[in-house]
DRENDODREN-810860 format. One record per residue: x, y, z of N, C-alpha, C in turn; residue in one letter. Coordinates in steps of 0.05 Angstrom, whole numbers, plus 5000, padded with zeros to 4 digits. Layout:
<sites>
XYZXYZXYZa;...
</sites>
This chain:
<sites>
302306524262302906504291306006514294x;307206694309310506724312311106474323x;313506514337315106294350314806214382x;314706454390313606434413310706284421x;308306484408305406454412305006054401x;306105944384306605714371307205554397x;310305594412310805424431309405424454x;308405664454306205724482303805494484x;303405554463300205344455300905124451x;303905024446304204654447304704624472x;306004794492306604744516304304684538x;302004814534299104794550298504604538x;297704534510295104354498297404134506x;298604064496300803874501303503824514x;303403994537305903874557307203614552x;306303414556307603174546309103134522x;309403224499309403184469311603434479x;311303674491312603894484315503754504x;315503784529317903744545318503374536x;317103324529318402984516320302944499x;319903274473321403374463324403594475x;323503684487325803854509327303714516x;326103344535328203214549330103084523x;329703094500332902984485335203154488x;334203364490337003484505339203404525x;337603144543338503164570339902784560x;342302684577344102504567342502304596x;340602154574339101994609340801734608x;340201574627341301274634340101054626x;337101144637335500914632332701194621x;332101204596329901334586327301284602x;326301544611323401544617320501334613x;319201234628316901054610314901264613x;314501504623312401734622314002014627x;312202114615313902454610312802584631x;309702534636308402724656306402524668x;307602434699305002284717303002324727x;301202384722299302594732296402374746x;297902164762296001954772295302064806x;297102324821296102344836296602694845x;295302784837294203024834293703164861x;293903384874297203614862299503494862x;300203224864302903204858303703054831x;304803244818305303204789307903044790x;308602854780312202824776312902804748x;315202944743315602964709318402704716x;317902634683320202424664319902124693x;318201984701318501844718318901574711x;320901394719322001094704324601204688x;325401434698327501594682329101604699x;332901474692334601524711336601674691x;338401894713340801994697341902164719x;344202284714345602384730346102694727x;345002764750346603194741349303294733x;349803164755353503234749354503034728x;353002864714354202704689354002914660x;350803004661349803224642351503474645x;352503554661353103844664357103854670x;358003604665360503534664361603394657x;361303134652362602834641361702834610x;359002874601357902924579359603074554x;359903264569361003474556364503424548x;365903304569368603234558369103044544x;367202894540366602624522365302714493x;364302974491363103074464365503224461x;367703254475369203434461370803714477x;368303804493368604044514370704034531x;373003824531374403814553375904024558x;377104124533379404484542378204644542x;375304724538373804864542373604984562x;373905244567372805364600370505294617x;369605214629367205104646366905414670x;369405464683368305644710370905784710x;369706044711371006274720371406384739x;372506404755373106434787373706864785x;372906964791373707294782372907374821x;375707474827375207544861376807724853x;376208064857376708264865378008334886x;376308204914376408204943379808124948x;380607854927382507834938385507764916x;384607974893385907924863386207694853x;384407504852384707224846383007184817x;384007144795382407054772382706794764x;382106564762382706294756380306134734x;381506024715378805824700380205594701x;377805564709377305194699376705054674x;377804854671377204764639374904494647x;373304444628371104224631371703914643x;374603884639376603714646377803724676x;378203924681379103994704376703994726x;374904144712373004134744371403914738x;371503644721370403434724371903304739x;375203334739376403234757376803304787x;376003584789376603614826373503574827x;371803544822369003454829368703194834x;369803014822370502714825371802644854x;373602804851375902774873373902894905x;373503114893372303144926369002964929x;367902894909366002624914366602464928x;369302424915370202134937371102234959x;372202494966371802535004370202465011x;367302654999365102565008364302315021x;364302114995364001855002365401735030x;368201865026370701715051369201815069x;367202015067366602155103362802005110x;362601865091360801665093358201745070x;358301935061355902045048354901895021x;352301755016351401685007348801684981x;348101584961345901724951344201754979x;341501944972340202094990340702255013x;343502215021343602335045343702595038x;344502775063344503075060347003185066x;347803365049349703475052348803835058x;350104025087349604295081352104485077x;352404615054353804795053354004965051x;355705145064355705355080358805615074x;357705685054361405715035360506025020x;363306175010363106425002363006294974x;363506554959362806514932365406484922x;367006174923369106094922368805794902x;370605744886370605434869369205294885x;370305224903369305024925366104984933x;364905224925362305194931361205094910x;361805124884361005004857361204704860x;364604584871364704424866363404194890x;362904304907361704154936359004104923x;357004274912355004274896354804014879x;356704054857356503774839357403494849x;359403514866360003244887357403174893x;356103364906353803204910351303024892x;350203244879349703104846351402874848x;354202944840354802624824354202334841x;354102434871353902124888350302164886x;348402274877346402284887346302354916x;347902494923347702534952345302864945x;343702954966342003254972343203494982x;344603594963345803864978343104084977x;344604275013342704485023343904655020x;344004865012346705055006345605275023x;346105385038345905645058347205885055x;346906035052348006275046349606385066x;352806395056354806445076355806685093x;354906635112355006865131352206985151x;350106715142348206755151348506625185x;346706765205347106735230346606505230x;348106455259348106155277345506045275x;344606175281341606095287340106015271x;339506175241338706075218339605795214x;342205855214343205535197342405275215x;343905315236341805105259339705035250x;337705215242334705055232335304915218x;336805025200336504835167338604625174x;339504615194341004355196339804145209x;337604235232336104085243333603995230x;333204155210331204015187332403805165x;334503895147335903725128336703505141x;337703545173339903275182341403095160x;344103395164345703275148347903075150x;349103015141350802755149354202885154x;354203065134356603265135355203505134x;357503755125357103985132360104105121x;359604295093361904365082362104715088x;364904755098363805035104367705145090x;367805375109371005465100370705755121x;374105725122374305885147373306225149x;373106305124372006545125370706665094x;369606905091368306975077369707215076x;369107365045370007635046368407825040x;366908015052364708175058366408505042x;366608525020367908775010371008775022x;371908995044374008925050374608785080x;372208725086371808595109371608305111x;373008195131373207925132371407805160x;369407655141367707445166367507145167x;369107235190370106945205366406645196x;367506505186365006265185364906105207x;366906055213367805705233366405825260x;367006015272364806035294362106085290x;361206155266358506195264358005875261x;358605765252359105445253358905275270x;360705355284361205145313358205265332x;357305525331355105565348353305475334x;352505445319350405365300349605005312x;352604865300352004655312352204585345x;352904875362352504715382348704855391x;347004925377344004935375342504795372x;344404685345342304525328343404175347x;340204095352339803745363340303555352x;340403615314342103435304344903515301x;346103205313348803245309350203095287x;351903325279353203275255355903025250x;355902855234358402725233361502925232x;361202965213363803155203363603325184x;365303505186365203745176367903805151x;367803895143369803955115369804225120x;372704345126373504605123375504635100x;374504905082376504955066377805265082x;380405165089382005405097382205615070x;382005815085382906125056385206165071x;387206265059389006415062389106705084x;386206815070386407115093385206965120x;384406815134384106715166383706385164x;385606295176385406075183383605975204x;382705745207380605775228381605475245x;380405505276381305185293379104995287x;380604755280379004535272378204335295x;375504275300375904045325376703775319x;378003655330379003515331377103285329x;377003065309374402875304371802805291x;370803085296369903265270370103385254x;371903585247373303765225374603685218x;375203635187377903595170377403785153x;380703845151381504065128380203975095x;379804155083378504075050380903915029x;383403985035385803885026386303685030x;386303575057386403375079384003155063x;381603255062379803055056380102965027x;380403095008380703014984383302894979x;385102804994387402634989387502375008x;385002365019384402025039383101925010x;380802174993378701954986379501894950x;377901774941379501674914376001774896x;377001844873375001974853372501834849x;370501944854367401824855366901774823x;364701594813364001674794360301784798x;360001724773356401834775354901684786x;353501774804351501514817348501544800x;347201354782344401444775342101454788x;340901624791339901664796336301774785x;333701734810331501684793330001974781x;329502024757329402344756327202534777x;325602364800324002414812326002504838x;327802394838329302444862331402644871x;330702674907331803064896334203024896x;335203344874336803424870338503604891x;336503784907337403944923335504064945x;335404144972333404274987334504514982x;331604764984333804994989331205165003x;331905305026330205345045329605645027x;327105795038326305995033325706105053x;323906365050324006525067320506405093x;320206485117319506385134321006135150x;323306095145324905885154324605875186x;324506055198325506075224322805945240x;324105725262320905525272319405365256x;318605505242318005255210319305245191x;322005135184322305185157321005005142x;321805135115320605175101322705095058x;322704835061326004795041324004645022x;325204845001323704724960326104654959x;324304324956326104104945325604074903x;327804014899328204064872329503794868x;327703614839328403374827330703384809x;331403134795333903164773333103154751x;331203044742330003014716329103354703x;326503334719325103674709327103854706x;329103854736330704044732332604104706x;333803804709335803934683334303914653x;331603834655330803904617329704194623x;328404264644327604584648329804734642x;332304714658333704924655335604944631x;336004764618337304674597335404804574x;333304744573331104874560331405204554x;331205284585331405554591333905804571x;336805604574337905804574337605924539x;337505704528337405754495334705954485x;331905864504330606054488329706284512x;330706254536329606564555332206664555x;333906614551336306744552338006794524x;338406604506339306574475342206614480x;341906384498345506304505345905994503x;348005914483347805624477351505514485x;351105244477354405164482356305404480x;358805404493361005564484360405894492x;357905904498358106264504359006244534x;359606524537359806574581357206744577x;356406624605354506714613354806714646x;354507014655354607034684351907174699x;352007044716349207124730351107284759x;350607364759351907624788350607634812x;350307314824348107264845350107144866x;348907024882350806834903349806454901x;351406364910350006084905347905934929x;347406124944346806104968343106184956x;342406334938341206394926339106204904x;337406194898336306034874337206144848x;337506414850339106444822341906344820x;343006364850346606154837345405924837x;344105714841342905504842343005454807x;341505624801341205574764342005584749x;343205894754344506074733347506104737x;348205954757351306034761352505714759x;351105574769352205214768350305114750x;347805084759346704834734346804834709x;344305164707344105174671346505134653x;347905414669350505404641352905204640x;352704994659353904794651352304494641x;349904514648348204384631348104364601x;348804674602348704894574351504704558x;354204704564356604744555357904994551x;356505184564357705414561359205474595x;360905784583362205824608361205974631x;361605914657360506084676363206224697x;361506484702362606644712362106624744x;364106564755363006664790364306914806x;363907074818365107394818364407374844x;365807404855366307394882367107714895x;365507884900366108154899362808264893x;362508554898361308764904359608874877x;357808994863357109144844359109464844x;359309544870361509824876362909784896x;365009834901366409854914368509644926x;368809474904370509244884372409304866x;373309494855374009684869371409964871x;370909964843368910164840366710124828x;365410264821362810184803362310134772x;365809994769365509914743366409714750x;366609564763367809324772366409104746x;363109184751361708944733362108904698x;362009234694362909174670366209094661x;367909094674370409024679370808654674x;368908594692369308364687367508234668x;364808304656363008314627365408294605x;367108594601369808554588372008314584x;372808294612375408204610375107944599x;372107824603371407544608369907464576x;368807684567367107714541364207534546x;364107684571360507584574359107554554x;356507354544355507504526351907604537x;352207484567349207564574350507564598x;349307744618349507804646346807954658x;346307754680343607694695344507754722x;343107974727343908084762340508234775x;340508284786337908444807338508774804x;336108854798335109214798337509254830x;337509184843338909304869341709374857x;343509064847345509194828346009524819x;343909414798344509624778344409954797x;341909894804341110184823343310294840x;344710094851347210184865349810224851x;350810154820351710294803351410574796x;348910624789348210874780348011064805x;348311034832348311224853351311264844x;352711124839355611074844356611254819x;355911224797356211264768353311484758x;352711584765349911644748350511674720x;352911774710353411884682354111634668x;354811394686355111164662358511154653x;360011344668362611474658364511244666x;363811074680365910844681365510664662x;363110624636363110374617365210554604x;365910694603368910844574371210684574x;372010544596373810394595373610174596x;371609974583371509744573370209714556x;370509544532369709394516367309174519x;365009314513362309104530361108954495x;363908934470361908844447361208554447x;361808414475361408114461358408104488x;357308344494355108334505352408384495x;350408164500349308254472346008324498x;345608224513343108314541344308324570x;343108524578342908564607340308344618x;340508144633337208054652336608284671x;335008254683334208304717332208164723x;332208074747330207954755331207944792x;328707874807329207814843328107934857x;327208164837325108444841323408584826x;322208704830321308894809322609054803x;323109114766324109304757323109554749x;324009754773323010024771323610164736x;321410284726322710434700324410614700x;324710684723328110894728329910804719x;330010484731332810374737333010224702x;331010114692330710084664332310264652x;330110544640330910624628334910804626x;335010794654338010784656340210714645x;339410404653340610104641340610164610x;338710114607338610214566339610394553x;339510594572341510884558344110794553x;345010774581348510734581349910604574x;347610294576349210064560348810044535x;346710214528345410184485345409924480x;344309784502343309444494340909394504x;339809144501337209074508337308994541x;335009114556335209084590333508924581x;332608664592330908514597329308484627x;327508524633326308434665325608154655x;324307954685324007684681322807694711x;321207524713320307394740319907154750x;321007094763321706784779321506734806x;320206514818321906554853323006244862x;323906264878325605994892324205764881x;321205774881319805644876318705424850x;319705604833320205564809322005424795x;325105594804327005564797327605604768x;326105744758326605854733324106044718x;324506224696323406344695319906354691x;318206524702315206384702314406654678x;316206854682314507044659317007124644x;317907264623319107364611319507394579x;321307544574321707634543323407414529x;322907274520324806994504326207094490x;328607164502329607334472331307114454x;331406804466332606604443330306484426x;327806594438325606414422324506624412x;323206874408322407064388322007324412x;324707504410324007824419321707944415x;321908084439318808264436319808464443x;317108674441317808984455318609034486x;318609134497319809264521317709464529x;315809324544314509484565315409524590x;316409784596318209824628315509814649x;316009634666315209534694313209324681x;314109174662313408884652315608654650x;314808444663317508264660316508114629x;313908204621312508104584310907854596x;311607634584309207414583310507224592x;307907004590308406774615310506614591x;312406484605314106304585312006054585x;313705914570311705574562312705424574x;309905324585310405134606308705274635x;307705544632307905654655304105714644x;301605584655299405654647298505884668x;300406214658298606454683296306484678x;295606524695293106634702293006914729x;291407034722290307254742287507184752x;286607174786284407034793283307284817x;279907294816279207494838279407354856x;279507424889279207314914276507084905x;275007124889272306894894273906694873x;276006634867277206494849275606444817x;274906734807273706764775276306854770x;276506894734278507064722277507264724x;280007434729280207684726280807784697x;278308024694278608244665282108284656x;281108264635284308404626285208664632x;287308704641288908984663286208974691x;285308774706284508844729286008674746x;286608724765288808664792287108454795x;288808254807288208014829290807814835x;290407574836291907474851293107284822x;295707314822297407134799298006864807x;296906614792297706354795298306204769x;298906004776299505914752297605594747x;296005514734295205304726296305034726x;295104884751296804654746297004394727x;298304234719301404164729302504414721x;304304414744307504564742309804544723x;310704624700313004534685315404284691x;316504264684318304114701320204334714x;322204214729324704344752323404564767x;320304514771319204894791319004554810x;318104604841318904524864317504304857x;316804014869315903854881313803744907x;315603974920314003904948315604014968x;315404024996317904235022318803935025x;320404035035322003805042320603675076x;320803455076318403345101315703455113x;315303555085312203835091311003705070x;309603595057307803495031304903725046x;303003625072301803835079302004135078x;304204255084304804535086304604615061x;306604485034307004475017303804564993x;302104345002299204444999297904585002x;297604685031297204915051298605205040x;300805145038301705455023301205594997x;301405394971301105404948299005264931x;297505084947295005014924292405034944x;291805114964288605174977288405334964x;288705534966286405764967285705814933x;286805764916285405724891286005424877x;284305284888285104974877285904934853x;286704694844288004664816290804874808x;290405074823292905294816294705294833x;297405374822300305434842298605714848x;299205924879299306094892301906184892x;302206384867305206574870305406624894x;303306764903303406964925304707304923x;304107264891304307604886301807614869x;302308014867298407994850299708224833x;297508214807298908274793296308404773x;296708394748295108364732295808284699x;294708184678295508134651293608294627x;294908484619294008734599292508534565x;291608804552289308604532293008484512x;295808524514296808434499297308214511x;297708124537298207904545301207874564x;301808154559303708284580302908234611x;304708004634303907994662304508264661x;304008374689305408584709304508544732x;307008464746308008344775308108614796x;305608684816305908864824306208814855x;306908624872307408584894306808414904x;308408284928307108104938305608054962x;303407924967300607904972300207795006x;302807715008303107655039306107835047x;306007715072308507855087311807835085x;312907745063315007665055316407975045x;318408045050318908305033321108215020x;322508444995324508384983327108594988x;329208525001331308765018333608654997x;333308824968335908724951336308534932x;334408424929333208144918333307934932x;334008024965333407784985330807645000x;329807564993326507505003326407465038x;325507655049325907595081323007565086x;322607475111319607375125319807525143x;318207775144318408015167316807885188x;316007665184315107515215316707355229x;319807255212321407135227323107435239x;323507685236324107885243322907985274x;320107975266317608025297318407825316x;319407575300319507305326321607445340x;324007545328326207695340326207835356x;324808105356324308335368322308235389x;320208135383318908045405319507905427x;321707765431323307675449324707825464x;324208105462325808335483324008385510x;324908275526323608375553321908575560x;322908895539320609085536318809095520x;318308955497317008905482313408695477x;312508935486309308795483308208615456x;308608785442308108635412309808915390x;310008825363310408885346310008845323x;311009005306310008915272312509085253x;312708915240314508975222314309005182x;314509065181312909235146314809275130x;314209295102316609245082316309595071x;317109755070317310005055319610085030x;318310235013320010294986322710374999x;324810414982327610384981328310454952x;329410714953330110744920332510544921x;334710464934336210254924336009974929x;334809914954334709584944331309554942x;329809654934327109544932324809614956x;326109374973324609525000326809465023x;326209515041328009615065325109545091x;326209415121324709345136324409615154x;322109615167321309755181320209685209x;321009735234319809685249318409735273x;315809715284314409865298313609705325x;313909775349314009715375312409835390x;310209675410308909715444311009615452x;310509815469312809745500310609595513x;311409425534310809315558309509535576x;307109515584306109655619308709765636x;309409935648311709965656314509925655x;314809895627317209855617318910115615x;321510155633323110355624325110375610x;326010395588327610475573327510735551x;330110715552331110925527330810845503x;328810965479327910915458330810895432x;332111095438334710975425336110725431x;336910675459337510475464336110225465x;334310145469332510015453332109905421x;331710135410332810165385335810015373x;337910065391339909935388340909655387x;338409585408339009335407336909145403x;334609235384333509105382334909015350x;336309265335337209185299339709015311x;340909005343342908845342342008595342x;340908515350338608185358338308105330x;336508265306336208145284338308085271x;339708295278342708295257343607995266x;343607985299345207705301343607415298x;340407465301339507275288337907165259x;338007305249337607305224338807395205x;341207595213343207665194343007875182x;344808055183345808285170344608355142x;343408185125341908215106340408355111x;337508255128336108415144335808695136x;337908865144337809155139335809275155x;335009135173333209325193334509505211x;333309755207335509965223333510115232x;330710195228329010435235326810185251x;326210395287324510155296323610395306x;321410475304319910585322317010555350x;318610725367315710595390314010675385x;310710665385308710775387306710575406x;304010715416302410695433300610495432x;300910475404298910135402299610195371x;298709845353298609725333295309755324x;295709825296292909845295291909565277x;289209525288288209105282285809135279x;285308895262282608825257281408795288x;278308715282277608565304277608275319x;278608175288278907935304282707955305x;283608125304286908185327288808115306x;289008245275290408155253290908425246x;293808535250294808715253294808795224x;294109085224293809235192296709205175x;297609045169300909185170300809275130x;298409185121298009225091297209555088x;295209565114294609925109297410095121x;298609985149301210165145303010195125x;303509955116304809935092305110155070x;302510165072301910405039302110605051x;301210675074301610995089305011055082x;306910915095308510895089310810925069x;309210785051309510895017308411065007x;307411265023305411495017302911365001x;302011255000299511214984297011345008x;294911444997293011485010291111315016x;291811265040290710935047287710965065x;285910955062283910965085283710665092x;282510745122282010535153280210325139x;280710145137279009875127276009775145x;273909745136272909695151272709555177x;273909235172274909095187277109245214x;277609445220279009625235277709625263x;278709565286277609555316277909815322x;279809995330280210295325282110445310x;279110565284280910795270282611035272x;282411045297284311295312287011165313x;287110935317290210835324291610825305x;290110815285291910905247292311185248x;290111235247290211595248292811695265x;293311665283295411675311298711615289x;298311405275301011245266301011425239x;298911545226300411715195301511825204x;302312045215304712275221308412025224x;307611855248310311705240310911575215x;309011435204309211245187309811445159x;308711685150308411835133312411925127x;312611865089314211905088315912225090x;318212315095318912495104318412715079x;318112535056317712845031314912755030x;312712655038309112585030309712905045x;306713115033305013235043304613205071x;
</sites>
C-alpha cells in the first residue's frame, strides 16, 4: 500500500487517531479532552476542551522557535512599485500593535470585525489582530458595491469596520471610503468606528467621531497579546455566494482550522517551514483566507502578497517575475490566470527572462481546469501543473494530487483523488452509489475533516437545508461529477445556479434580483455560459413588461449598469438579451439548465417537464453559439 492509499484508509477508519496525530503540530494552551465530538450529529466539532490561539501558532510561535529574521510576508505591488518584507518579528509586532487599536476602539473576544481593504499589509495584518484578541473577522472583498457590503455588515454587526482610502484596479484607482460611507448609510446596523488606512495615491475625508486614521489608531493603543481561545470558536465569517437578502457566511473554527491547514501545506502542497509560497488570490477570497495568511504562516514559511494583475502589471510576465525575484517554490493561482497569460503570451516568450529554478509546481484550482490551459502550463513551464478542488466551504482542499504525500499521474480535467479526511462519494438522485465513471451528484461523507465550515453564521437551519437534506449523512458539494475505476474524481459542474466568472463564485439569482427591479422588466433569467478566458461569463435574458417602451440597447445599458453598481464589476455581465417569453416547467421553474447547454452548444432537447416546447425552440437561434451549426 503507498503513502497516500495508507493515509486515506487511517483517515476514514480512524479520524480520531489520524487528525489527533495532525493536531501535534499545532502549539495548543490547554490540550483537547476529545479529538472528534460526534454527540450531536450533523454537527460535528473537532479538538473540543481545546484552547489555543491563531495568531499565536502562525506568529509568536515561530519567533520563539527561532523564526524571528525570517521573512514572514512579502508585500510585491507593481501597481504602485512597492516591494517590502516583513520579518516574523516585525509583523508579530505591527499585529500586536494594531490589536491593541483594536482593543482601544472597544473590540473584544467574539465580537466582529469587517474588513474591507486592497491587497495591502494591512489587510494581513487587520486579519491576525483579530485572531490574536479572539475577536471574528469578515473580510469582504475590496471594491465590492455598497450594497453587498451593507448586507454583510447588517448580518456580522460589526463593532468596527477596517477599510482604506482606495484600491488600485490595474492602473485605475477606486476610491473605497464612499463605497463605505454608502454602505453604512444602508446598512441598520450602525457601526461604532471605522479605521482608515490612508494610501498615498487618494486620500479620503474622515467623519468626524467615527473614522480614525490607521496611524492615528495604532499610536492611542498599546500592543495586545494572545487572547485563548476555545478551538470550537470562530475564527472568521466569510460570506459566499447567494449573499444578497439571505446571506449566507461559512463560519470557520480555530482548532480544525489550523491542524487542517497546517496539515495541508506539507502533504497537498510539499511546502514546509522556510519555503515561499504564494498563492495569487485576493484575501477577500477563501483562497487568500488560507493560502496567503493562515497556512503559510502556520507553515513558518514565507508568503507572498502581489498586489497587481496576471497582464498588464506590467505585462504578462509579471507572474513569473515575481515566482523569480522572490524564489517561489510553489505558486497556486486559478485557470483564469493562466488563460489570460497565454492570450497575452501564447509562445511562453516572456518566461526567457527569468529564472523559475527554485519553482518546483504550478496549483490551480477555483475552477475547472480546461486541458488546453493544462497542457499549456506544462509545456512552457516544463514543471508539474497540478489541478485541485476546493470551495469556501471547505476551506481547503477536498480532491487533489498530494504531491508532499506520494505524486501521482496527471490526468488533464482531473483534480485526482479525494485527500484524507475527505470520505467522496458519487450518489444517484435516489441517493444509491453511483457505478464507477457514471455521473451523479458529488458529496462527501460525514463528519467533515476538521477547518471545512461548521455552520452559517446565525443560519444552523439554512446551514442544514443547503448542505445535508437532500442526501442525509452527506455534505452536498453541489457539483456533479463522477469517480473513474482508478479512483480519479472528475468535477464536472455545478448542479445549482451559482456560476464561476474567473474563479469568482456569483449567484446568478442575486443578479435576476437586480435586473428584475427595472420598471420594464417582467421577469428574467440569467445563465452561466462557457468563456474561453475566465470559465464562464453571465448571460442575460429578459420579458419586457405589457407595454413597455424602450430601446433594447438602452435598456441593455442600463440594466449591466445596475449590476455593475450592485453587485459589482466582477459580475461581468455585459450580454442581456430581450426575448418573448422564458421557457418553464409547469409548475413555473424556469429551464435555465436546458438554456444553458443550448448555449454551450450542446444538443439539448425540451425536457419533459416543459409547459411550452416552442418557447425553447423560439430561444435556440439567440441562445445558439455564434460558431454552433
Amino acid at each position: 500500500m503507498g503513502a497516500y492509499a495508507a493515509a486515506y484508509e487511517r483517515s476514514i477508519a480512524d479520524p480520531t487517531r489520524f487528525w489527533g496525530l495532525a493536531a501535534r503540530d499545532v502549539r495548543w494552551l490547554v490540550p483537547p479532552d476529545r479529538v472528534l465530538d460526534d454527540g450531536a450529529p450533523p454537527f460535528y466539532r473537532w479538538f473540543t476542551g481545546g484552547e489555543l490561539n491563531t495568531c499565536d501558532n502562525a506568529l509568536d510561535r515561530h519567533v520563539e522557535d527561532g523564526r524571528g529574521e525570517q521573512a514572514a510576508l512579502v508585500y510585491d505591488s507593481p501597481v504602485t512599485g512597492t516591494v517590502a518584507t516583513y520579518t516574523y518579528r516585525e509583523l508579530t509586532d505591527l499585529v500586536a500593535r494594531f490589536a491593541g487599536a483594536l482593543r482601544g476602539l472597544g473590540v473584544d473576544r467574539g465580537d466582529r470585525v469587517v474588513i474591507y481593504l486592497p491587497m495591502i499589509p494591512e489587510a494581513v495584518i487587520a486579519m491576525l489582530a483579530c485572531a490574536r484578541l479572539g475577536a471574528v473577522h469578515s473580510v469582504v472583498f475590496g471594491g465590492f458595491a455598497a450594497r453587498e457590503l451593507a448586507v454583510r455588515i447588517d448580518h456580522a454587526r460589526p463593532k468596527v469596520v477596517v477599510s482604506a482610502s482606495c484600491g488600485i484596479e490595474g492602473g485605475r484607482i477606486v476610491a473605497y471610503k464612499p463605497l463605505l460611507d454608502k454602505a453604512l448609510e444602508l446598512a441598520a446596523h450602525k457601526v461604532d468606528r471605522c479605521v482608515v488606512r490612508q494610501r498615498p495615491q487618494l486620500h479620503a475625508d474622515l467623519v468626524p467621531a467615527r473614522d480614525i486614521d490607521w496611524d492615528e489608531a495604532v499610536a492611542q493603543g498599546t500592543p495586545a497579546g494572545c487572547v485563548p481561545v476555545a478551538a470550537t470558536d470562530p475564527l472568521y465569517i466569510l460570506y459566499t455566494s447567494g449573499t444578497t437578502g439571505r446571506p449566507k457566511g461559512v463560519v470557520r473554527d480555530n482548532g480544525g482550522h489550523a491542524v487542517a491547514l497546517r496539515w495541508s501545506m506539507e502533504n497537498v502542497y510539499g511546502v514546509g517551514p522556510g519555503d515561499v509560497f504564494w498563492a495569487a488570490s485576493d484575501v477577500g477570497w477563501v483562497v487568500g483566507h488560507s493560502y496567503i495568511v493562515y497556512a503559510p504562516l502556520l507553515t513558518g514559511c514565507t508568503t507572498v502578497l502581489y498586489e497587481g494583475k496576471p497582464v498588464g502589471t506590467p505585462d504578462a510576465g509579471a507572474f513569473w517575475r515575481v515566482a523569480a525575484q522572490h524564489r517561489v517554490k510553489a505558486l497556486f493561482t486559478a485557470p483564469t490566470a493562466i488563460r489570460a497569460i497565454k492570450k497575452e503570451d501564447p509562445d511562453g516568450a516572456l518566461l526567457a527572462g527569468y529564472d523559475l529554478s527554485s519553482m518546483d509546481t504550478l496549483f490551480l484550482a477555483g475552477e475547472r481546469l480546461d486541458p488546453d490551459t493544462y497542457h499549456w502550463a506544462a509545456r512552457v513551464l516544463d514543471k508539474p501543473v497540478i489541478d485541485h478542488w476546493w470551495q469556501t466551504e471547505t476551506g481547503w482542499p477536498i480532491v487533489a494530487n498530494l504531491r508532499g504525500l506520494e505524486p501521482m499521474p496527471v490526468k488533464p480535467g482531473s483534480p485526482t483523488v479525494a485527500v484524507p479526511g475527505f470520505d467522496v462519494r458519487v450518489l444517484t438522485p435516489d441517493g444509491s452509489a453511483a457505478e464507477p465513471g457514471a455521473d451523479g451528484d458529488i458529496v462527501v461523507r460525514l463528519p467533515l475533516p476538521p477547518g471545512t465550515l461548521s455552520t452559517l453564521w446565525q443560519d444552523d437551519e439554512r446551514f442544514v437545508e443547503s448542505y445535508l437534506t437532500r442526501h442525509p449523512g452527506h455534505y452536498l458539494t453541489g457539483d456533479g461529477g463522477r469517480v473513474d475505476a482508478d479512483g480519479y474524481v472528475w468535477v464536472m459542474g455545478r448542479t445549482d445556479d451559482v456560476i464561476n466568472v474567473a474563479g469568482h463564485r456569483l449567484s446568478t439569482g442575486t443578479m435576476e434580483e437586480v435586473i428584475a427591479a427595472h420598471p420594464a422588466v417582467a421577469e428574467c433569467a440569467v445563465i452561466g455560459v462557457q468563456d474561453r478566458l475566465k470559465g464562464q461569463v453571465p448571460r442575460g435574458l429578459v420579458v419586457l413588461k405589457s407595454g413597455a417602451e424602450v430601446d433594447s440597447e438602452t435598456l441593455r445599458a442600463e440594466l449591466v449598469a445596475m449590476v455593475r453598481e450592485q453587485v459589482g464589476p466582477v459580475a461581468a455581465l455585459k450580454e442581456i438579451t430581450v426575448v418573448p417569453a422564458l421557457p418553464k416547467t409547469r409548475s413555473g421553474k424556469i429551464l435555465r439548465g436546458a438554456m444553458r447547454g443550448i448555449a454551450d452548444g450542446l444538443d439539448v432537447t425540451a425536457p419533459s417537464t416543459i409547459e411550452d416546447p416552442a418557447v425553447l425552440e423560439e430561444l435556440r437561434p439567440v441562445l445558439r453559439p455564434p460558431t454552433a451549426p
